[in-house]
Backbone as JSON Lines, residues from 0, in Angstrom:
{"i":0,"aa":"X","n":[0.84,-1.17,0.0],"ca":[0.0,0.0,0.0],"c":[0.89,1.24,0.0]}
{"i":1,"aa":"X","n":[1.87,1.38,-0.72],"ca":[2.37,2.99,-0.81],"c":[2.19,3.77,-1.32]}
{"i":2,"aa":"X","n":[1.08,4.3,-0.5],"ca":[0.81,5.96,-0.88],"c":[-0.53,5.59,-1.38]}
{"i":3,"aa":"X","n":[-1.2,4.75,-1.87],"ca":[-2.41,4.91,-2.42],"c":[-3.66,4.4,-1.39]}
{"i":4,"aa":"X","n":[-4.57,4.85,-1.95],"ca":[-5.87,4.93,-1.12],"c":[-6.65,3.57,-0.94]}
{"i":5,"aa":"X","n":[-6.22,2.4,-0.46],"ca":[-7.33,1.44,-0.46],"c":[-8.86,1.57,-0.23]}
{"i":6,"aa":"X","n":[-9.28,0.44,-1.24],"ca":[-10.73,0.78,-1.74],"c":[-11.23,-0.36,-0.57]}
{"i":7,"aa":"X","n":[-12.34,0.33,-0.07],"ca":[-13.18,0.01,1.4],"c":[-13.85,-1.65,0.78]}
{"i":8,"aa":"X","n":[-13.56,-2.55,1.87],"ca":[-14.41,-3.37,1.7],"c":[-15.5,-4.37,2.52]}
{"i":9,"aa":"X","n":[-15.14,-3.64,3.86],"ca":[-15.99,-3.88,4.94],"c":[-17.46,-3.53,4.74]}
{"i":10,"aa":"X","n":[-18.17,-4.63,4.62],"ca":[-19.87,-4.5,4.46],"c":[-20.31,-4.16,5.78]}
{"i":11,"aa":"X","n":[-20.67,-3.37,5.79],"ca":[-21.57,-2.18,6.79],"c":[-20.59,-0.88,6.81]}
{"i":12,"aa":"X","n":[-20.0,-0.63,6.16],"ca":[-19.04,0.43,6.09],"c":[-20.06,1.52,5.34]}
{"i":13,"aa":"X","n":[-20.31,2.53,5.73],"ca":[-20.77,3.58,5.18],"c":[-19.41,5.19,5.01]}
{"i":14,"aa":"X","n":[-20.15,5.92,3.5],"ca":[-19.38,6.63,3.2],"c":[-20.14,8.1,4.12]}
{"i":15,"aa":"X","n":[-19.28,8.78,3.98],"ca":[-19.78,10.16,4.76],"c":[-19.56,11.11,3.79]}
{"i":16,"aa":"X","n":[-20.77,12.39,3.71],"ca":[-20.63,13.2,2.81],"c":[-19.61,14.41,3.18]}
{"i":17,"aa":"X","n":[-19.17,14.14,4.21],"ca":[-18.31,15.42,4.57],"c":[-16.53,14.94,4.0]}
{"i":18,"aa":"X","n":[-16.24,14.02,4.08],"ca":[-15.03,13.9,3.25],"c":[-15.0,12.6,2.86]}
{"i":19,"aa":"X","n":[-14.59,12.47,1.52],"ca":[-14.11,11.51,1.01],"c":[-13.36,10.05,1.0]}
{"i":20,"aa":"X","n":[-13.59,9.03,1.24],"ca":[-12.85,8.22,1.32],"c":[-12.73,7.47,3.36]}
{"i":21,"aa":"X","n":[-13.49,8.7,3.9],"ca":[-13.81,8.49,5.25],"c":[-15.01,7.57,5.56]}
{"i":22,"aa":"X","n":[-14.92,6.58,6.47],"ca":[-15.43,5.23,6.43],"c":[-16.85,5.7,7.81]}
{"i":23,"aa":"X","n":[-17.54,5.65,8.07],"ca":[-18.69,5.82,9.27],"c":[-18.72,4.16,9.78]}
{"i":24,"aa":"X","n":[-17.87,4.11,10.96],"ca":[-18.38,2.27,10.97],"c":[-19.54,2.4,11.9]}
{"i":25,"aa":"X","n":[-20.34,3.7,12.38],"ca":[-21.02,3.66,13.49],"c":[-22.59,3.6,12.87]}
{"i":26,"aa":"X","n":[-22.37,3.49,11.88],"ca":[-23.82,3.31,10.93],"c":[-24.05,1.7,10.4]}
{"i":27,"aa":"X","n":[-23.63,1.32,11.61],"ca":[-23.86,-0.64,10.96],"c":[-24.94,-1.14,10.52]}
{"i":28,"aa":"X","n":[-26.07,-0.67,11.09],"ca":[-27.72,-1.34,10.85],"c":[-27.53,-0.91,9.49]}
{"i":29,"aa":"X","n":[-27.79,0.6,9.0],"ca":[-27.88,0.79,7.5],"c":[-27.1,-0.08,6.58]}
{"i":30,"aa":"X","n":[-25.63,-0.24,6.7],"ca":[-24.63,-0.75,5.99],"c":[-25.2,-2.32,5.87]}
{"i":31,"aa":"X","n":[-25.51,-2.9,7.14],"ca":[-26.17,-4.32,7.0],"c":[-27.29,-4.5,6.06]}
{"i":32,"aa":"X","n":[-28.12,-3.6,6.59],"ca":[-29.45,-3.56,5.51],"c":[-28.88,-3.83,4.08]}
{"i":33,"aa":"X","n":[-28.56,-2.77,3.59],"ca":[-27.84,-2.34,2.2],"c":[-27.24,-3.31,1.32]}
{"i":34,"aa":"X","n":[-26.39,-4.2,2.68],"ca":[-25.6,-5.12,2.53],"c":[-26.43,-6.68,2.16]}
{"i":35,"aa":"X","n":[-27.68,-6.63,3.09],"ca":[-28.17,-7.67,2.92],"c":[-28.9,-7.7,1.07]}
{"i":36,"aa":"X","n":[-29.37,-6.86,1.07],"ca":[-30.18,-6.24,0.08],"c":[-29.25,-6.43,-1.67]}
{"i":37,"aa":"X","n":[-28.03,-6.59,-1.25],"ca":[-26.75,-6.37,-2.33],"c":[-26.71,-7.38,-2.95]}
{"i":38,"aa":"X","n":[-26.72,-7.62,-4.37],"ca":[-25.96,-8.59,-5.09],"c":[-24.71,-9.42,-5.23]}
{"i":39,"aa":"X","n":[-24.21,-8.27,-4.83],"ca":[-22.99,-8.52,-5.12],"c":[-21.92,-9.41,-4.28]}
{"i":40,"aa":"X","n":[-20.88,-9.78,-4.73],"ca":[-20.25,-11.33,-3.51],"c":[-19.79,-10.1,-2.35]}
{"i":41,"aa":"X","n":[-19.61,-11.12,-1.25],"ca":[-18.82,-10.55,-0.12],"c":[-17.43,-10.25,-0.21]}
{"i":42,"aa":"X","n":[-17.28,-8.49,-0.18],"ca":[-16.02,-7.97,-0.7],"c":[-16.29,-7.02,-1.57]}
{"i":43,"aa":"X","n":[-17.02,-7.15,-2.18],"ca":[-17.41,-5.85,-3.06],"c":[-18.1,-5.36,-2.95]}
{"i":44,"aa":"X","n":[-18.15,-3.95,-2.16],"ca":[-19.45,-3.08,-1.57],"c":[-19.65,-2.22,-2.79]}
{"i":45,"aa":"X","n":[-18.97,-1.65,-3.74],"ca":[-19.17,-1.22,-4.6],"c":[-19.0,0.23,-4.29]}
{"i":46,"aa":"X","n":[-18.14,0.54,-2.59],"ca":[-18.23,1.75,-2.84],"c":[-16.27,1.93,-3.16]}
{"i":47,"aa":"X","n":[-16.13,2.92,-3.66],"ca":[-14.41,3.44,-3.66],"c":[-13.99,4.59,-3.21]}
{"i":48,"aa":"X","n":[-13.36,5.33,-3.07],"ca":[-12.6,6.11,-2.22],"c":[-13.13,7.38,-3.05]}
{"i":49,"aa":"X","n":[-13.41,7.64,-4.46],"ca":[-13.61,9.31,-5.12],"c":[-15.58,8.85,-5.13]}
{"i":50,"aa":"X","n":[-16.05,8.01,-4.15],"ca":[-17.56,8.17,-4.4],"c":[-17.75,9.34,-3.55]}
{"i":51,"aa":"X","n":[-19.01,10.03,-4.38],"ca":[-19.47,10.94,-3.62],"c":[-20.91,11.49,-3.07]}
{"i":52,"aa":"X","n":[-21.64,11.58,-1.96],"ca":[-22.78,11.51,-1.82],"c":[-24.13,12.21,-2.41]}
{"i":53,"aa":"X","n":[-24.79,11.9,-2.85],"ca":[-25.52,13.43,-3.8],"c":[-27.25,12.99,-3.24]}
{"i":54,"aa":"X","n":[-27.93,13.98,-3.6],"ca":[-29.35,14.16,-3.43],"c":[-30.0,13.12,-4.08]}
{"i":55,"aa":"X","n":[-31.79,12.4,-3.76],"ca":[-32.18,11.2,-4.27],"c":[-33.02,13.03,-5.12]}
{"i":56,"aa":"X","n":[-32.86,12.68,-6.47],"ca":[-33.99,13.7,-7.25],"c":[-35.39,12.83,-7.52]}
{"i":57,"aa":"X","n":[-36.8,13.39,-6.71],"ca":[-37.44,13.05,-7.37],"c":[-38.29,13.8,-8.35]}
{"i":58,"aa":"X","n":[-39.27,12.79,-9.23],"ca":[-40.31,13.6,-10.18],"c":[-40.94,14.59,-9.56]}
{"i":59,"aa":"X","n":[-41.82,15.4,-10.54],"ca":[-42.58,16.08,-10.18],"c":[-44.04,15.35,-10.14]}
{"i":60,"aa":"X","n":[-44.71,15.63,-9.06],"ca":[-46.08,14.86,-8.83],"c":[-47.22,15.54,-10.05]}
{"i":61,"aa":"X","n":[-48.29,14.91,-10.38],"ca":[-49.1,15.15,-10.47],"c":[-50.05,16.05,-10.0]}
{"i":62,"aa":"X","n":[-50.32,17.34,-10.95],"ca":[-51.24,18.33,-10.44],"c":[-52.88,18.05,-10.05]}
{"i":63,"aa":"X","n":[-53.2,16.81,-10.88],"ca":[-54.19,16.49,-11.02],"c":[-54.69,15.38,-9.98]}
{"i":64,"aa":"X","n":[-53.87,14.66,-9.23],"ca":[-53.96,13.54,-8.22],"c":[-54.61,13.5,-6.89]}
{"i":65,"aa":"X","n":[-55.83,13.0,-6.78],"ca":[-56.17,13.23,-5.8],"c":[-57.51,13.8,-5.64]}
{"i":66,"aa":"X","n":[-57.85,14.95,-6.46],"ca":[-58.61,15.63,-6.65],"c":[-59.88,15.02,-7.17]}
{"i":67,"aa":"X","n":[-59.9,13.83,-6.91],"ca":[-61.63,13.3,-8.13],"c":[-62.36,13.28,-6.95]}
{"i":68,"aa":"X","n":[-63.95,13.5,-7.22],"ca":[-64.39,13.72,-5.92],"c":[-65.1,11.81,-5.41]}
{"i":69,"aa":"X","n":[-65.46,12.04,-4.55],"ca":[-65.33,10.7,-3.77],"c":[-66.67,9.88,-4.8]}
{"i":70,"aa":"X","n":[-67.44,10.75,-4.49],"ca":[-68.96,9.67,-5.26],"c":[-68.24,9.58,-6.86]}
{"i":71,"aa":"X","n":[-67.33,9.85,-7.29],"ca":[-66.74,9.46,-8.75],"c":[-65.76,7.93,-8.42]}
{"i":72,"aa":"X","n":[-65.17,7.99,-7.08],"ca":[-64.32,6.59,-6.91],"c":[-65.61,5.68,-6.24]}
{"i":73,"aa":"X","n":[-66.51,5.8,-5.56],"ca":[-67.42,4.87,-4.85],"c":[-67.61,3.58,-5.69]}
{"i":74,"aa":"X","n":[-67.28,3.22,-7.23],"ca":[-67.47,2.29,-7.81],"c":[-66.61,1.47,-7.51]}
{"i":75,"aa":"X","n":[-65.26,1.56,-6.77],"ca":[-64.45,0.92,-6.85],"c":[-64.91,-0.01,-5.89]}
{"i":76,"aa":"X","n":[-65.82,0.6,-4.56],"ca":[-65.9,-1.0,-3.45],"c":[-67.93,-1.07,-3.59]}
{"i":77,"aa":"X","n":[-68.29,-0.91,-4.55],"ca":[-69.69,-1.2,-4.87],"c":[-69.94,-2.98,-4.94]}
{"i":78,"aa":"X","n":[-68.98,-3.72,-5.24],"ca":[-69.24,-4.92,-4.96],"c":[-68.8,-5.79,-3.99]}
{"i":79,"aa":"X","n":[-68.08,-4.96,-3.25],"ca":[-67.91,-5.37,-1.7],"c":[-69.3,-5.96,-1.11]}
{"i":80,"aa":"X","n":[-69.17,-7.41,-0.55],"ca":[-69.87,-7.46,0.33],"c":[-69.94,-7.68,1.93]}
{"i":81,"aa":"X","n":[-70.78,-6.88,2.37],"ca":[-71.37,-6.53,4.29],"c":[-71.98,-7.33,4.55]}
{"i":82,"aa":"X","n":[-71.85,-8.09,5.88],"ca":[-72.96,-8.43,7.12],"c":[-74.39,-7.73,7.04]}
{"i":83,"aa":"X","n":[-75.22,-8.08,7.08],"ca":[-76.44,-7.29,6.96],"c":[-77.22,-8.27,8.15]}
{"i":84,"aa":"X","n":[-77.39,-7.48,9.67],"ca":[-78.18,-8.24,10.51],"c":[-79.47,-7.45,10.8]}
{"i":85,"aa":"X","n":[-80.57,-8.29,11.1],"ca":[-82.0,-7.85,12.02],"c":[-82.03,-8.06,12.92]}
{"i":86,"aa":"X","n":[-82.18,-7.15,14.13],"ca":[-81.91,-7.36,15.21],"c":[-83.48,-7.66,15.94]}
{"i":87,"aa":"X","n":[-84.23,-8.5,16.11],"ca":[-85.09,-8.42,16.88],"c":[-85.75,-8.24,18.41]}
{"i":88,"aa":"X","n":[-84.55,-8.11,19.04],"ca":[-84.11,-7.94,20.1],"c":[-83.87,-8.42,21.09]}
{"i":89,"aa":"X","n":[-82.84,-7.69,22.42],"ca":[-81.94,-8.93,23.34],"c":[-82.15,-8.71,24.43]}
{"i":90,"aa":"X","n":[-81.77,-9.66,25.24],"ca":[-82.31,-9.91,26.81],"c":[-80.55,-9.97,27.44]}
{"i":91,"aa":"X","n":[-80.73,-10.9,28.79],"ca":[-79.54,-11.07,29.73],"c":[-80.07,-12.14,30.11]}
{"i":92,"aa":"X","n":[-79.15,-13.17,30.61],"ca":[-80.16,-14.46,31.19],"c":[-78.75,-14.93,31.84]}
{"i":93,"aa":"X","n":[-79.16,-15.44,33.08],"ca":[-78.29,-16.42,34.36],"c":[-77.87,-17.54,33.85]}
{"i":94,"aa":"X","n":[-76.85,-18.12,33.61],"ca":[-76.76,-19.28,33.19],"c":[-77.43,-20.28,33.64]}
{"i":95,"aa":"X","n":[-77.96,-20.43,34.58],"ca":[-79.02,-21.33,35.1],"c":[-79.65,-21.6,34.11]}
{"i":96,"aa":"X","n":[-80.58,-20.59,33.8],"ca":[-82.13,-20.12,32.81],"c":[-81.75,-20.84,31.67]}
{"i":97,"aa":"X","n":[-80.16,-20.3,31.32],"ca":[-79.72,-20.73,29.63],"c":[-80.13,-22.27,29.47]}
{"i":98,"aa":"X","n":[-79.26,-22.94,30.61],"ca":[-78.93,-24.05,31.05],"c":[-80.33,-24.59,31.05]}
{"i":99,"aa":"X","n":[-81.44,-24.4,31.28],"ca":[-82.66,-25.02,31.27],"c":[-83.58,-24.62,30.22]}
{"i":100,"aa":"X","n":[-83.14,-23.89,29.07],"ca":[-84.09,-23.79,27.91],"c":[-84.18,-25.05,27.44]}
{"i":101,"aa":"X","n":[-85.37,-25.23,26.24],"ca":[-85.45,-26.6,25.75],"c":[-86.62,-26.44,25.08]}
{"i":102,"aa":"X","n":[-86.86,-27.33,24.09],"ca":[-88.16,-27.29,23.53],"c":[-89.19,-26.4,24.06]}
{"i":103,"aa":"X","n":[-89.94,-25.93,23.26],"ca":[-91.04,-24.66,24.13],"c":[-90.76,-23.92,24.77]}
{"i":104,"aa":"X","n":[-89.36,-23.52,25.48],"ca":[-89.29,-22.3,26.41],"c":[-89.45,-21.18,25.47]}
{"i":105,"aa":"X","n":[-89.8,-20.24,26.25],"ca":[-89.97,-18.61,25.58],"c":[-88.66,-18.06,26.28]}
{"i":106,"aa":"X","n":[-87.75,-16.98,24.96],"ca":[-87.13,-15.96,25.7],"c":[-87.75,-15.05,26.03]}
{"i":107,"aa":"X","n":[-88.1,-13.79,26.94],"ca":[-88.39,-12.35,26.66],"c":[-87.63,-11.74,26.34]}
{"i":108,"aa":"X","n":[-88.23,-10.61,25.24],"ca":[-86.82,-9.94,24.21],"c":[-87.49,-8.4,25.38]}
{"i":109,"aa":"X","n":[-86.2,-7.67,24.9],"ca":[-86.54,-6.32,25.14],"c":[-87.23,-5.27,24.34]}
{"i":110,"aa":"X","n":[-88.05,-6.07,23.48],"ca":[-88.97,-4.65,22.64],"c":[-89.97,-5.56,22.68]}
{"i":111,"aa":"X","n":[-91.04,-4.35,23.05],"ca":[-92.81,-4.79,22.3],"c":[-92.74,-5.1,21.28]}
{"i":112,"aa":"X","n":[-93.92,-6.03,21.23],"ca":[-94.3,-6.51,19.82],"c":[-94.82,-5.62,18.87]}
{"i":113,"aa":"X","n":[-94.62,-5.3,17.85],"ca":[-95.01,-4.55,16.96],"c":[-93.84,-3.45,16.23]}
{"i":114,"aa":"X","n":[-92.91,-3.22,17.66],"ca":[-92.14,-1.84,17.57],"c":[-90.81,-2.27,16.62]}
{"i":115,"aa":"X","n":[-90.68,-1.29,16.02],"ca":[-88.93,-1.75,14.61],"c":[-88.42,-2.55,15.36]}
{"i":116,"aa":"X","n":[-87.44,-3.17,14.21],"ca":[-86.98,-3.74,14.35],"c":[-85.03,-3.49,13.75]}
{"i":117,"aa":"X","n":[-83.72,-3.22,14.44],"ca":[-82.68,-2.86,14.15],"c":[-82.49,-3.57,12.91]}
{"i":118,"aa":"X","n":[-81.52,-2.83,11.83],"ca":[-81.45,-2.8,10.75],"c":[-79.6,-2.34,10.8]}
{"i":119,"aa":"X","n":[-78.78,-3.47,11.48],"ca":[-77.24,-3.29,11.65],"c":[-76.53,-3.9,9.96]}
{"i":120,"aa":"X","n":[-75.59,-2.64,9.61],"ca":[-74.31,-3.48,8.87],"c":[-73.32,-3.04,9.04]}
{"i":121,"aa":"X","n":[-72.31,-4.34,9.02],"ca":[-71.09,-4.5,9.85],"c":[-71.1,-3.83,11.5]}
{"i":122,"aa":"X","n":[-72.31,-4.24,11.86],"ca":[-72.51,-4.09,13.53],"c":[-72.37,-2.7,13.78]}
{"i":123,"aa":"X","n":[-73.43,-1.46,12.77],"ca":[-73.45,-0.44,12.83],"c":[-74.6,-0.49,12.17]}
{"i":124,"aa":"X","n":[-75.95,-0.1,13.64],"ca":[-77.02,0.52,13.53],"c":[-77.3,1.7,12.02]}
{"i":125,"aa":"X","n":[-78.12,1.47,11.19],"ca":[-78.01,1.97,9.58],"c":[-79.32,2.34,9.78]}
{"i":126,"aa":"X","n":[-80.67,1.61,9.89],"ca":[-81.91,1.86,9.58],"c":[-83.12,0.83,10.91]}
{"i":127,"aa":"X","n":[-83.96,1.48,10.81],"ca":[-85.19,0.63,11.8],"c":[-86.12,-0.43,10.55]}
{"i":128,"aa":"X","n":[-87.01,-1.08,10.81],"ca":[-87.63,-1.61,9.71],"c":[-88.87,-2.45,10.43]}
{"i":129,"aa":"X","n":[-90.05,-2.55,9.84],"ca":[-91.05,-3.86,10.22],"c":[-90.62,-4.98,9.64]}
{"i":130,"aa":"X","n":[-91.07,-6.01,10.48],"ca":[-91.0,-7.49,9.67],"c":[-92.53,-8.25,8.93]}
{"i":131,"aa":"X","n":[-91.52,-8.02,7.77],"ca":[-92.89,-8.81,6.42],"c":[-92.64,-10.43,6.68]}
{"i":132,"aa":"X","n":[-93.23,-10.69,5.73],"ca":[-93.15,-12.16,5.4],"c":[-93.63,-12.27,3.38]}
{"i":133,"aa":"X","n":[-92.28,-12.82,3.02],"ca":[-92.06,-12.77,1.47],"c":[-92.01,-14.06,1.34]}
{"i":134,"aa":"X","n":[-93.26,-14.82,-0.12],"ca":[-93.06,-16.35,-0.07],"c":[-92.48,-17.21,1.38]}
{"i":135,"aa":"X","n":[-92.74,-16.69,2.01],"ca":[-93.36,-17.95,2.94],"c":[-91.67,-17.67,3.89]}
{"i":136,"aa":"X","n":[-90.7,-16.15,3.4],"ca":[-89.43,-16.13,3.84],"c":[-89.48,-15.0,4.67]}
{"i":137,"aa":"X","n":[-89.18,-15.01,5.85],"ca":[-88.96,-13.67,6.38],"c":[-88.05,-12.64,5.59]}
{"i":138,"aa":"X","n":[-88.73,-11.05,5.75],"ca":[-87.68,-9.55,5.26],"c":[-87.96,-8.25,6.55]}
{"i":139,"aa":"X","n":[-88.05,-7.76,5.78],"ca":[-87.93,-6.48,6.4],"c":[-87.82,-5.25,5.53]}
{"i":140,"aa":"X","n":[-89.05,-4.08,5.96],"ca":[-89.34,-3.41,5.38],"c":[-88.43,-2.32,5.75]}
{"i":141,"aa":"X","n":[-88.07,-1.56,5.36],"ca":[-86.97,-0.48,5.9],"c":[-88.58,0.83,6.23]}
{"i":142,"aa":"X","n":[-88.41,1.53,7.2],"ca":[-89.33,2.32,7.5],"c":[-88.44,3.66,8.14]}
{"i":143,"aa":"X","n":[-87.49,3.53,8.69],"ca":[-86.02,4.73,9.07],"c":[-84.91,4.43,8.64]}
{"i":144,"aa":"X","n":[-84.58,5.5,8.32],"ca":[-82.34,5.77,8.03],"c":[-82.36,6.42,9.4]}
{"i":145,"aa":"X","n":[-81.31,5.79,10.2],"ca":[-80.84,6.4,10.95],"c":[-79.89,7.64,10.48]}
{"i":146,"aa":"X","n":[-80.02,8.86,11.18],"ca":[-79.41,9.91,10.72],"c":[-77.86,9.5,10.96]}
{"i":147,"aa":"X","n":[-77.02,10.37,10.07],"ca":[-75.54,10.04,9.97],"c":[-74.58,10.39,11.29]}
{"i":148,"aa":"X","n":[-75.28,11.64,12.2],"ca":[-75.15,11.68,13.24],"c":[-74.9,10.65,14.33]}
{"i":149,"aa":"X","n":[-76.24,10.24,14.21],"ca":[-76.86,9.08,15.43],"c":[-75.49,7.45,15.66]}
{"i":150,"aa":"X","n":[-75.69,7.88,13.8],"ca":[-74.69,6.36,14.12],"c":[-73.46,6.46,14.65]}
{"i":151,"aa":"X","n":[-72.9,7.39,14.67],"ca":[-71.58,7.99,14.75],"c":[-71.64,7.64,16.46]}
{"i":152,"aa":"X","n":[-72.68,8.14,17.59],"ca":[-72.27,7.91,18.72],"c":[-73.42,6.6,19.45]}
{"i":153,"aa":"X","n":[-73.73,5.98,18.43],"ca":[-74.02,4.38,18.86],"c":[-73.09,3.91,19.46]}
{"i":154,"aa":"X","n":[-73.57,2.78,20.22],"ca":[-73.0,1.51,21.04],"c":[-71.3,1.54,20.3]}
């Protein structure tokens, strides 16, 4: 080695932008990363003694990005499908009670008969509704939208 500059070959060796040819060994995680990430055999970091550090340049973005208004993207999850439950309504029961249902027992629900019936998707109160009967299948008539408010500080 007389007089000339040996070229770095310690993997995790990082270069520093303040002088040249000066080694950072205190930046090991990066150098490892980098290192792991590398092609190249062990021994050739690929950096040499006149490298020099410079700015990543990027593009210029798009003026136009971003800007479409939302009911123009809504097509994109229109065939998503939700949980859609009827809630007819719920009680609390002792495990005892549970423990002794059986043929013919009655639960008591917590709503009168007659009164809506919850109209949850994805376990977010949406609408109230009566219950029909379609070919011989239970539905439900939608009769309220819950306001956009309301749902917001539900359960």
């Amino acid at each position: 080695m007389s007089g000339e500059n040996p070229s770095i070959t310690a993997q995790g060796a990082n270069m520093t932008d303040q002088q040249p040819g000066v080694v950072d060994h205190g930046a090991e995680t990066a150098g490892q990363e980098a290192g792991a990430r590398s092609a190249k055999p062990a021994g050739e970091t690929g950096i040499t003694s006149g490298s020099q550090a410079r700015p990543v340049e990027f593009g210029a973005l798009d003026s136009g990005a971003g800007k479409e208004e939302p009911a123009g993207r809504i097509d994109l999850i229109m065939d998503l499908p939700l949980p859609v439950t009827v809630e007819l309504g719920r009680t609390s029961m002792l495990i005892r009670d549970i423990l002794g249902l059986g043929p013919g027992s009655v639960v008591e629900l917590d709503r009168v008969a007659g009164e809506p019936v919850d109209i949850l998707v994805n376990g977010k109160l949406i609408a109230k509704g009566e219950v029909v009967v379609v070919d011989e299948n239970f539905g439900v008539r939608v009769v309220d939208i819950v306001a956009p408010g309301e749902r917001v500080t539900q359960r």
